[in-house]
N, C-alpha and C positions, 0 to 999 in steps of 0.2 A: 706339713711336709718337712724334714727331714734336712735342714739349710748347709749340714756339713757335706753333702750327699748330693749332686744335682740331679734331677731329672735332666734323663737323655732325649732328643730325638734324632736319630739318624734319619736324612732324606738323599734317596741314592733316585735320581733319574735314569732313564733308560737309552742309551745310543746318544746323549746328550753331546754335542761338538763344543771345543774349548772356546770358542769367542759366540756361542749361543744368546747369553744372555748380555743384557744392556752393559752390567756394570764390570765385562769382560771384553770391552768393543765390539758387542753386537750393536745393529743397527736397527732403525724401530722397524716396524712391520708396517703396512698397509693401513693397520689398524691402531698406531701408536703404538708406546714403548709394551716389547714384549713380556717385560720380566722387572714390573715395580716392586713387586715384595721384596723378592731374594736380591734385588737392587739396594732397597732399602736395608735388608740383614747384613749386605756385605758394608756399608757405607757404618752402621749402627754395631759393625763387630770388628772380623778380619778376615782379610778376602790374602788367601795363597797363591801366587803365580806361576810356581815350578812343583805344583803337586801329581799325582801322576798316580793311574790307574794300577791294581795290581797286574791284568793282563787287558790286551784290548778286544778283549770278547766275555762275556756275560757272566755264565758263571765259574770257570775258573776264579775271576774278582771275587766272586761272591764267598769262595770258599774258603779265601783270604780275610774277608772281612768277617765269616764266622768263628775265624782260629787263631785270628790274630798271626798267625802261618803264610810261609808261602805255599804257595796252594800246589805246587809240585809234591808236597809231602803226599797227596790223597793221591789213586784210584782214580777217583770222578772226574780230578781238576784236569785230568790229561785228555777228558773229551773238549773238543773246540768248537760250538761247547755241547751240553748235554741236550742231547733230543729225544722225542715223542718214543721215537724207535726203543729208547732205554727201557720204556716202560717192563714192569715187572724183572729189571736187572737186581741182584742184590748185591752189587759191588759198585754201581755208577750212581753214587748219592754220597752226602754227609753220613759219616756214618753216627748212628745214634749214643754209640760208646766215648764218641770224642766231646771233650769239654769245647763249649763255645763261648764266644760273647755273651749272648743272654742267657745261658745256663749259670755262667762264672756270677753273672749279676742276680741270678735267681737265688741260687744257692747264698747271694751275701744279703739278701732282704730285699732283693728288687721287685716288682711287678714287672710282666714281659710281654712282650705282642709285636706279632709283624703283620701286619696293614697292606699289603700289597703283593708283588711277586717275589715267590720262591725260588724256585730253577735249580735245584739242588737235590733233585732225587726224586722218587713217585712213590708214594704208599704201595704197598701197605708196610715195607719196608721203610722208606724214609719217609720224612714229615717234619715243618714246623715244632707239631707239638714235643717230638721225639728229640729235637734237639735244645730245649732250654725256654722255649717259646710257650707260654699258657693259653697264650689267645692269637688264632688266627685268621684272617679273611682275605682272602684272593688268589691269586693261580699256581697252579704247582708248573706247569709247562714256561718255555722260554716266551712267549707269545702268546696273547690270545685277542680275536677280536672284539672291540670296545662298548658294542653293543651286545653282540648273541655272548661274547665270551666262554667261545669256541675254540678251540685250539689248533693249528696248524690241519691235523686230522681230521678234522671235524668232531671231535669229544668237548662235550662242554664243562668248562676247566673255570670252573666257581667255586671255591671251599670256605665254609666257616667252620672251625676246628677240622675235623676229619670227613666231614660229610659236607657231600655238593649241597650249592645252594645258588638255589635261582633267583635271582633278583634281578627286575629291570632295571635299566639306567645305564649310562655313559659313564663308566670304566674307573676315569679320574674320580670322576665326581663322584661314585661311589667307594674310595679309598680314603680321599678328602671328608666324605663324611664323618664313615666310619672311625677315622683317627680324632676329629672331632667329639665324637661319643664318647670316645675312649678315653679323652683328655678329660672331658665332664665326670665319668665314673672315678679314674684315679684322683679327682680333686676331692673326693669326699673321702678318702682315706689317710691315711700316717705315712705308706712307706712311698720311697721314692719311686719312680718307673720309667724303664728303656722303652722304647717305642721304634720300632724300624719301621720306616714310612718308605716303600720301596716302589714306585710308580712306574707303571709299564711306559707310559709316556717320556719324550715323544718317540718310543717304536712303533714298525709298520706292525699294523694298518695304516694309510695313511687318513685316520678318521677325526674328525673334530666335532663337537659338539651339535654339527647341524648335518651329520653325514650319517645318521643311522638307514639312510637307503642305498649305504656302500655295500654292506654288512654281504646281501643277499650275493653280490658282485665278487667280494673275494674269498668268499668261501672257503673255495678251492685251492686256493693259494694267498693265505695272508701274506705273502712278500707283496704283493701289492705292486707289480711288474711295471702296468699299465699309468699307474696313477702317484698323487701325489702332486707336492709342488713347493716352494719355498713358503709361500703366505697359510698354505693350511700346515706345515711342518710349523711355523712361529704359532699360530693360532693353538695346537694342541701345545705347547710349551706355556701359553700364557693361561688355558685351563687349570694345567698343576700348579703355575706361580699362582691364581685365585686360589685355588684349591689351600696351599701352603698359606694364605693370605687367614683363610678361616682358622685356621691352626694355628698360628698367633694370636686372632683375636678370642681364643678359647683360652688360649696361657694367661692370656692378660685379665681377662674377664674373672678368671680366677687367682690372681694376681700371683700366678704360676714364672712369668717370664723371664722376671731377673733369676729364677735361680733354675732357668733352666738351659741346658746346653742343646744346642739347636748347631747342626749341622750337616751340609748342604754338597752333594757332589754327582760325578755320573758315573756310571761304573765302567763306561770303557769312552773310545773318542767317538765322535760322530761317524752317524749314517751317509745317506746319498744328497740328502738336504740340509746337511747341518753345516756350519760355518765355521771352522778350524782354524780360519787368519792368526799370525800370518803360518801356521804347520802346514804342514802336509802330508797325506797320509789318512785313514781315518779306522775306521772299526777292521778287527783281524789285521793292522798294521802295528809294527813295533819302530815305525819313524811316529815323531812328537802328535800327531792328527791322533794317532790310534790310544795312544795312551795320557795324554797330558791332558789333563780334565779342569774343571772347577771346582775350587775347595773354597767353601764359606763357612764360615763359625762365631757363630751368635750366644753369647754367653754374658749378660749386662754385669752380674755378681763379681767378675770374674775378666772378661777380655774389656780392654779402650774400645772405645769406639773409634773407627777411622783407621783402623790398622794394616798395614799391607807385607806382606812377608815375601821373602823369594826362601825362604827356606824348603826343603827337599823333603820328599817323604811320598807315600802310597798308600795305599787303603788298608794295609793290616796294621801303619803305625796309629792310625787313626780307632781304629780297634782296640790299639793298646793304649792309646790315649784316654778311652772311655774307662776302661779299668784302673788306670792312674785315679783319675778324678773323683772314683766310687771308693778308693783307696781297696780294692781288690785285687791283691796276687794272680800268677797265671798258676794253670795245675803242676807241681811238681815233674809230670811224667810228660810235660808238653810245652817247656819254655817258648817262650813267643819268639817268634821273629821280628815283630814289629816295635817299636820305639815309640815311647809316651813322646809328646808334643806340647804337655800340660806347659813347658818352660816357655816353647813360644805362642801358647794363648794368653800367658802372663804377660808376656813382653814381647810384642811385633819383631821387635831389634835381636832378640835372641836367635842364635845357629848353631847347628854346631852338622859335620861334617856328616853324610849318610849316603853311601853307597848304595846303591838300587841296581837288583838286577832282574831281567827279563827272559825267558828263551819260549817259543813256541813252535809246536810239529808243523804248522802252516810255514811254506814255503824256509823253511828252515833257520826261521828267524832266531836271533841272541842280542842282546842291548846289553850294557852297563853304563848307569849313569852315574857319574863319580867327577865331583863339582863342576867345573863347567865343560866337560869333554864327556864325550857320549861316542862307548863305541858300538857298532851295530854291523849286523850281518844277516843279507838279507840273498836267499838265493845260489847260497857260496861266496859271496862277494860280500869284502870286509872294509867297513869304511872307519874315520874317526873325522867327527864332527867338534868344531868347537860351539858351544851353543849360546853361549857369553855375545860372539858375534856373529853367528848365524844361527839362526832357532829352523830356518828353513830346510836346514840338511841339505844344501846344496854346494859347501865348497869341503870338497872330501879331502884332509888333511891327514890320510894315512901315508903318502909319497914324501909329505916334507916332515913328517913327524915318524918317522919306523918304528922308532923305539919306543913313544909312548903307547903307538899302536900296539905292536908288540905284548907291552906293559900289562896295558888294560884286556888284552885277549887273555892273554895268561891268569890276571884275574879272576876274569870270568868262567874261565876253564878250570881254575880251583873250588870255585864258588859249586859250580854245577858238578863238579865230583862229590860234591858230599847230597846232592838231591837223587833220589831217585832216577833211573830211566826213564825215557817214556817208552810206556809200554808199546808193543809191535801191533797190537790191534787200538791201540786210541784211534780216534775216528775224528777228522774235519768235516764241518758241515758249512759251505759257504752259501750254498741257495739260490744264487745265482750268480755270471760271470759275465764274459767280454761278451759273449753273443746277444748278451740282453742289455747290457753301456757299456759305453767308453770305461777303459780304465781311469782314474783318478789321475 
């Protein structure tokens, strides 16, 4: 391997909540600590505290984290998010023409593969393979169930490269595998390789490893209305942390690990069971719940162990941080938006200043988080939070502060003048509301 070069792995969890895991004050489970691995990576690396989703629903994030882009530039990202219904669109996908992540890495001597969920568009138009990706296995739909891995629809949404593929087994454990293998194959090669390990878990269904006689039950509605509960929602999380557990010991086994960059987050806040302490808010929300996530990075070559950062940042700078590292440029025709990090995996103590912004068609949400004031609008209604001393969003400091609120609106309002519109047909899919629970 390649030691000026790391081998990447991206690991993006699904609907993951910011205090989910042990070494982000979760609490154990029923069945002991939830989450020893990535406890272990975050303790063995550096674990981020103020890092933050690119939007808090699926894959708009995702389209951020292929472009290194705010994902307002696309089409696609303005669905909230993309659904079954898209099928055969050919404007609501990645498009094939755009440089990505693992094309940018391909194109520079990389091996490439996504391991898990896509949610970025449906053949035969878009595709894994179509954007940078040479090797892929698992679902193109936002969803699918863990066993039949069937899609919301009922279509069974299993692909290795372009073609369905049936395989039994439980969901995780067949993505954990498969990344597995895939680590075995690229160790007997020379060039480096990206790996996006992309885990449906823990989304509903709410299935865990001993639940394959749910399967027949939700069918018809993988929201999974009925069911669910806190102990099987920790139980499928500690699936993937085993899962992720064999995937180290494949690094190491091939004495892959120190020079490999390993890193760990979710792609938007938690679901209906996840644990958000102390936020509030959670998925399809633009307060801290929906978007402030877990950012872990494992790097021995390269990061201290023990590191803990409050520095700022989102999923597209994390994107550009991969390309930093590989020493790969972004395409001339498609400057990034996102911002290497490489300075603070060197040095935990490193910072420097990064403005993040947010807006979504849902409820008419707009955030800007600009160091420790966060302004947000949610409803029509425009608050400013200081989050230094309140992370909870509850003492609204736009009456004693005007001007800065003011300030940071204005901001924001110049920010989003150079993005795109959203278009007058983007479509919200929430799936269910107040009649089926309590609001948050």
């Amino acid at each position: 391997m390649n030691a000026t070069r790391p081998n990447i792995i991206f690991i993006v969890a699904d609907d993951l909540g910011y205090a989910d895991l042990g070494c982000y004050g979760g609490r154990e489970a029923s069945f002991g600590a939830v989450s020893p691995v990535l406890d272990r990576l975050a303790a063995g690396g550096l674990k981020l505290t103020q890092g933050y989703a690119n939007s808090p629903v699926c894959s708009p994030t995702r389209f951020a984290l292929m472009t290194a882009r705010y994902q307002y530039r696309l089409r696609g990202a303005a669905e909230e998010p993309i659904n079954s219904r898209s099928k055969g669109s050919k404007t609501l996908g990645l498009p094939p023409e755009h440089p990505t992540l693992p094309s940018l890495l391909k194109d520079a001597g990389y091996r490439t593969a996504l391991i898990g969920k896509w949610h970025l568009g449906y053949p035969p138009v878009f595709g894994p393979l179509k954007s940078g990706y040479e090797e892929f296995f698992g679902p193109m739909s936002g969803g699918v169930d863990y066993f039949t891995h069937a899609s919301n629809n009922g279509t069974h949404d299993l692909y290795l490269g372009e073609e369905e593929k049936q395989e039994e087994g439980y969901l995780t454990d067949l993505i954990s595998r498969r990344a597995v293998d895939y680590i075995d194959r690229m160790a007997a090669g020379d060039a480096p390789f990206f790996l996006s390990l992309h885990y449906t878990a823990p989304h509903w269904p709410w299935e865990t490893r001993d639940d394959a006689h749910l399967a027949g039950e939700v069918k018809d509605n993988l929201f999974h209305l009925h069911g669910g509960n806190v102990d099987t929602y920790r139980r499928m999380i500690h699936h993937m942390d085993e899962g992720i557990g064999w995937v180290m010991q494949a690094l190491e086994r091939h004495g892959l690990a120190d020079d490999t960059l390993v890193v760990f987050t979710s792609d938007n806040g938690g679901e209906r069971f996840s644990d958000n302490w102390p936020l509030v808010g959670g998925k399809m929300d633009l307060t801290e719940g929906g978007i402030r996530v877990p950012w872990i990075a494992h790097w021995p070559a390269a990061i201290a162990p023990g590191g803990v950062s409050t520095q700022h940042c989102m999923t597209m700078d994390w994107s550009a941080t991969f390309l930093d590292a590989a020493g790969v440029g972004a395409h001339p025709d498609y400057p990034l938006d996102g911002v290497s990090l490489l300075p603070v995996l060197r040095d935990s103590k490193a910072a420097f200043a990064r403005p993040l912004h947010w807006r979504m068609n849902h409820r008419g949400q707009r955030a800007l988080r600009e160091g420790r004031w966060k302004y947000l609008r949610v409803d029509g209604h425009d608050y400013l939070f200081d989050l230094e001393a309140d992370e909870r969003e509850r003492a609204n400091m736009g009456g004693r502060e005007p001007q800065r609120l003011e300030k940071m609106r204005a901001a924001w309002e110049a920010w989003n003048a150079g993005m795109p519109a959203i278009p007058e047909d983007a479509t919200v899919s929430l799936g269910y509301g107040v009649k089926d629970m309590p609001q948050r």
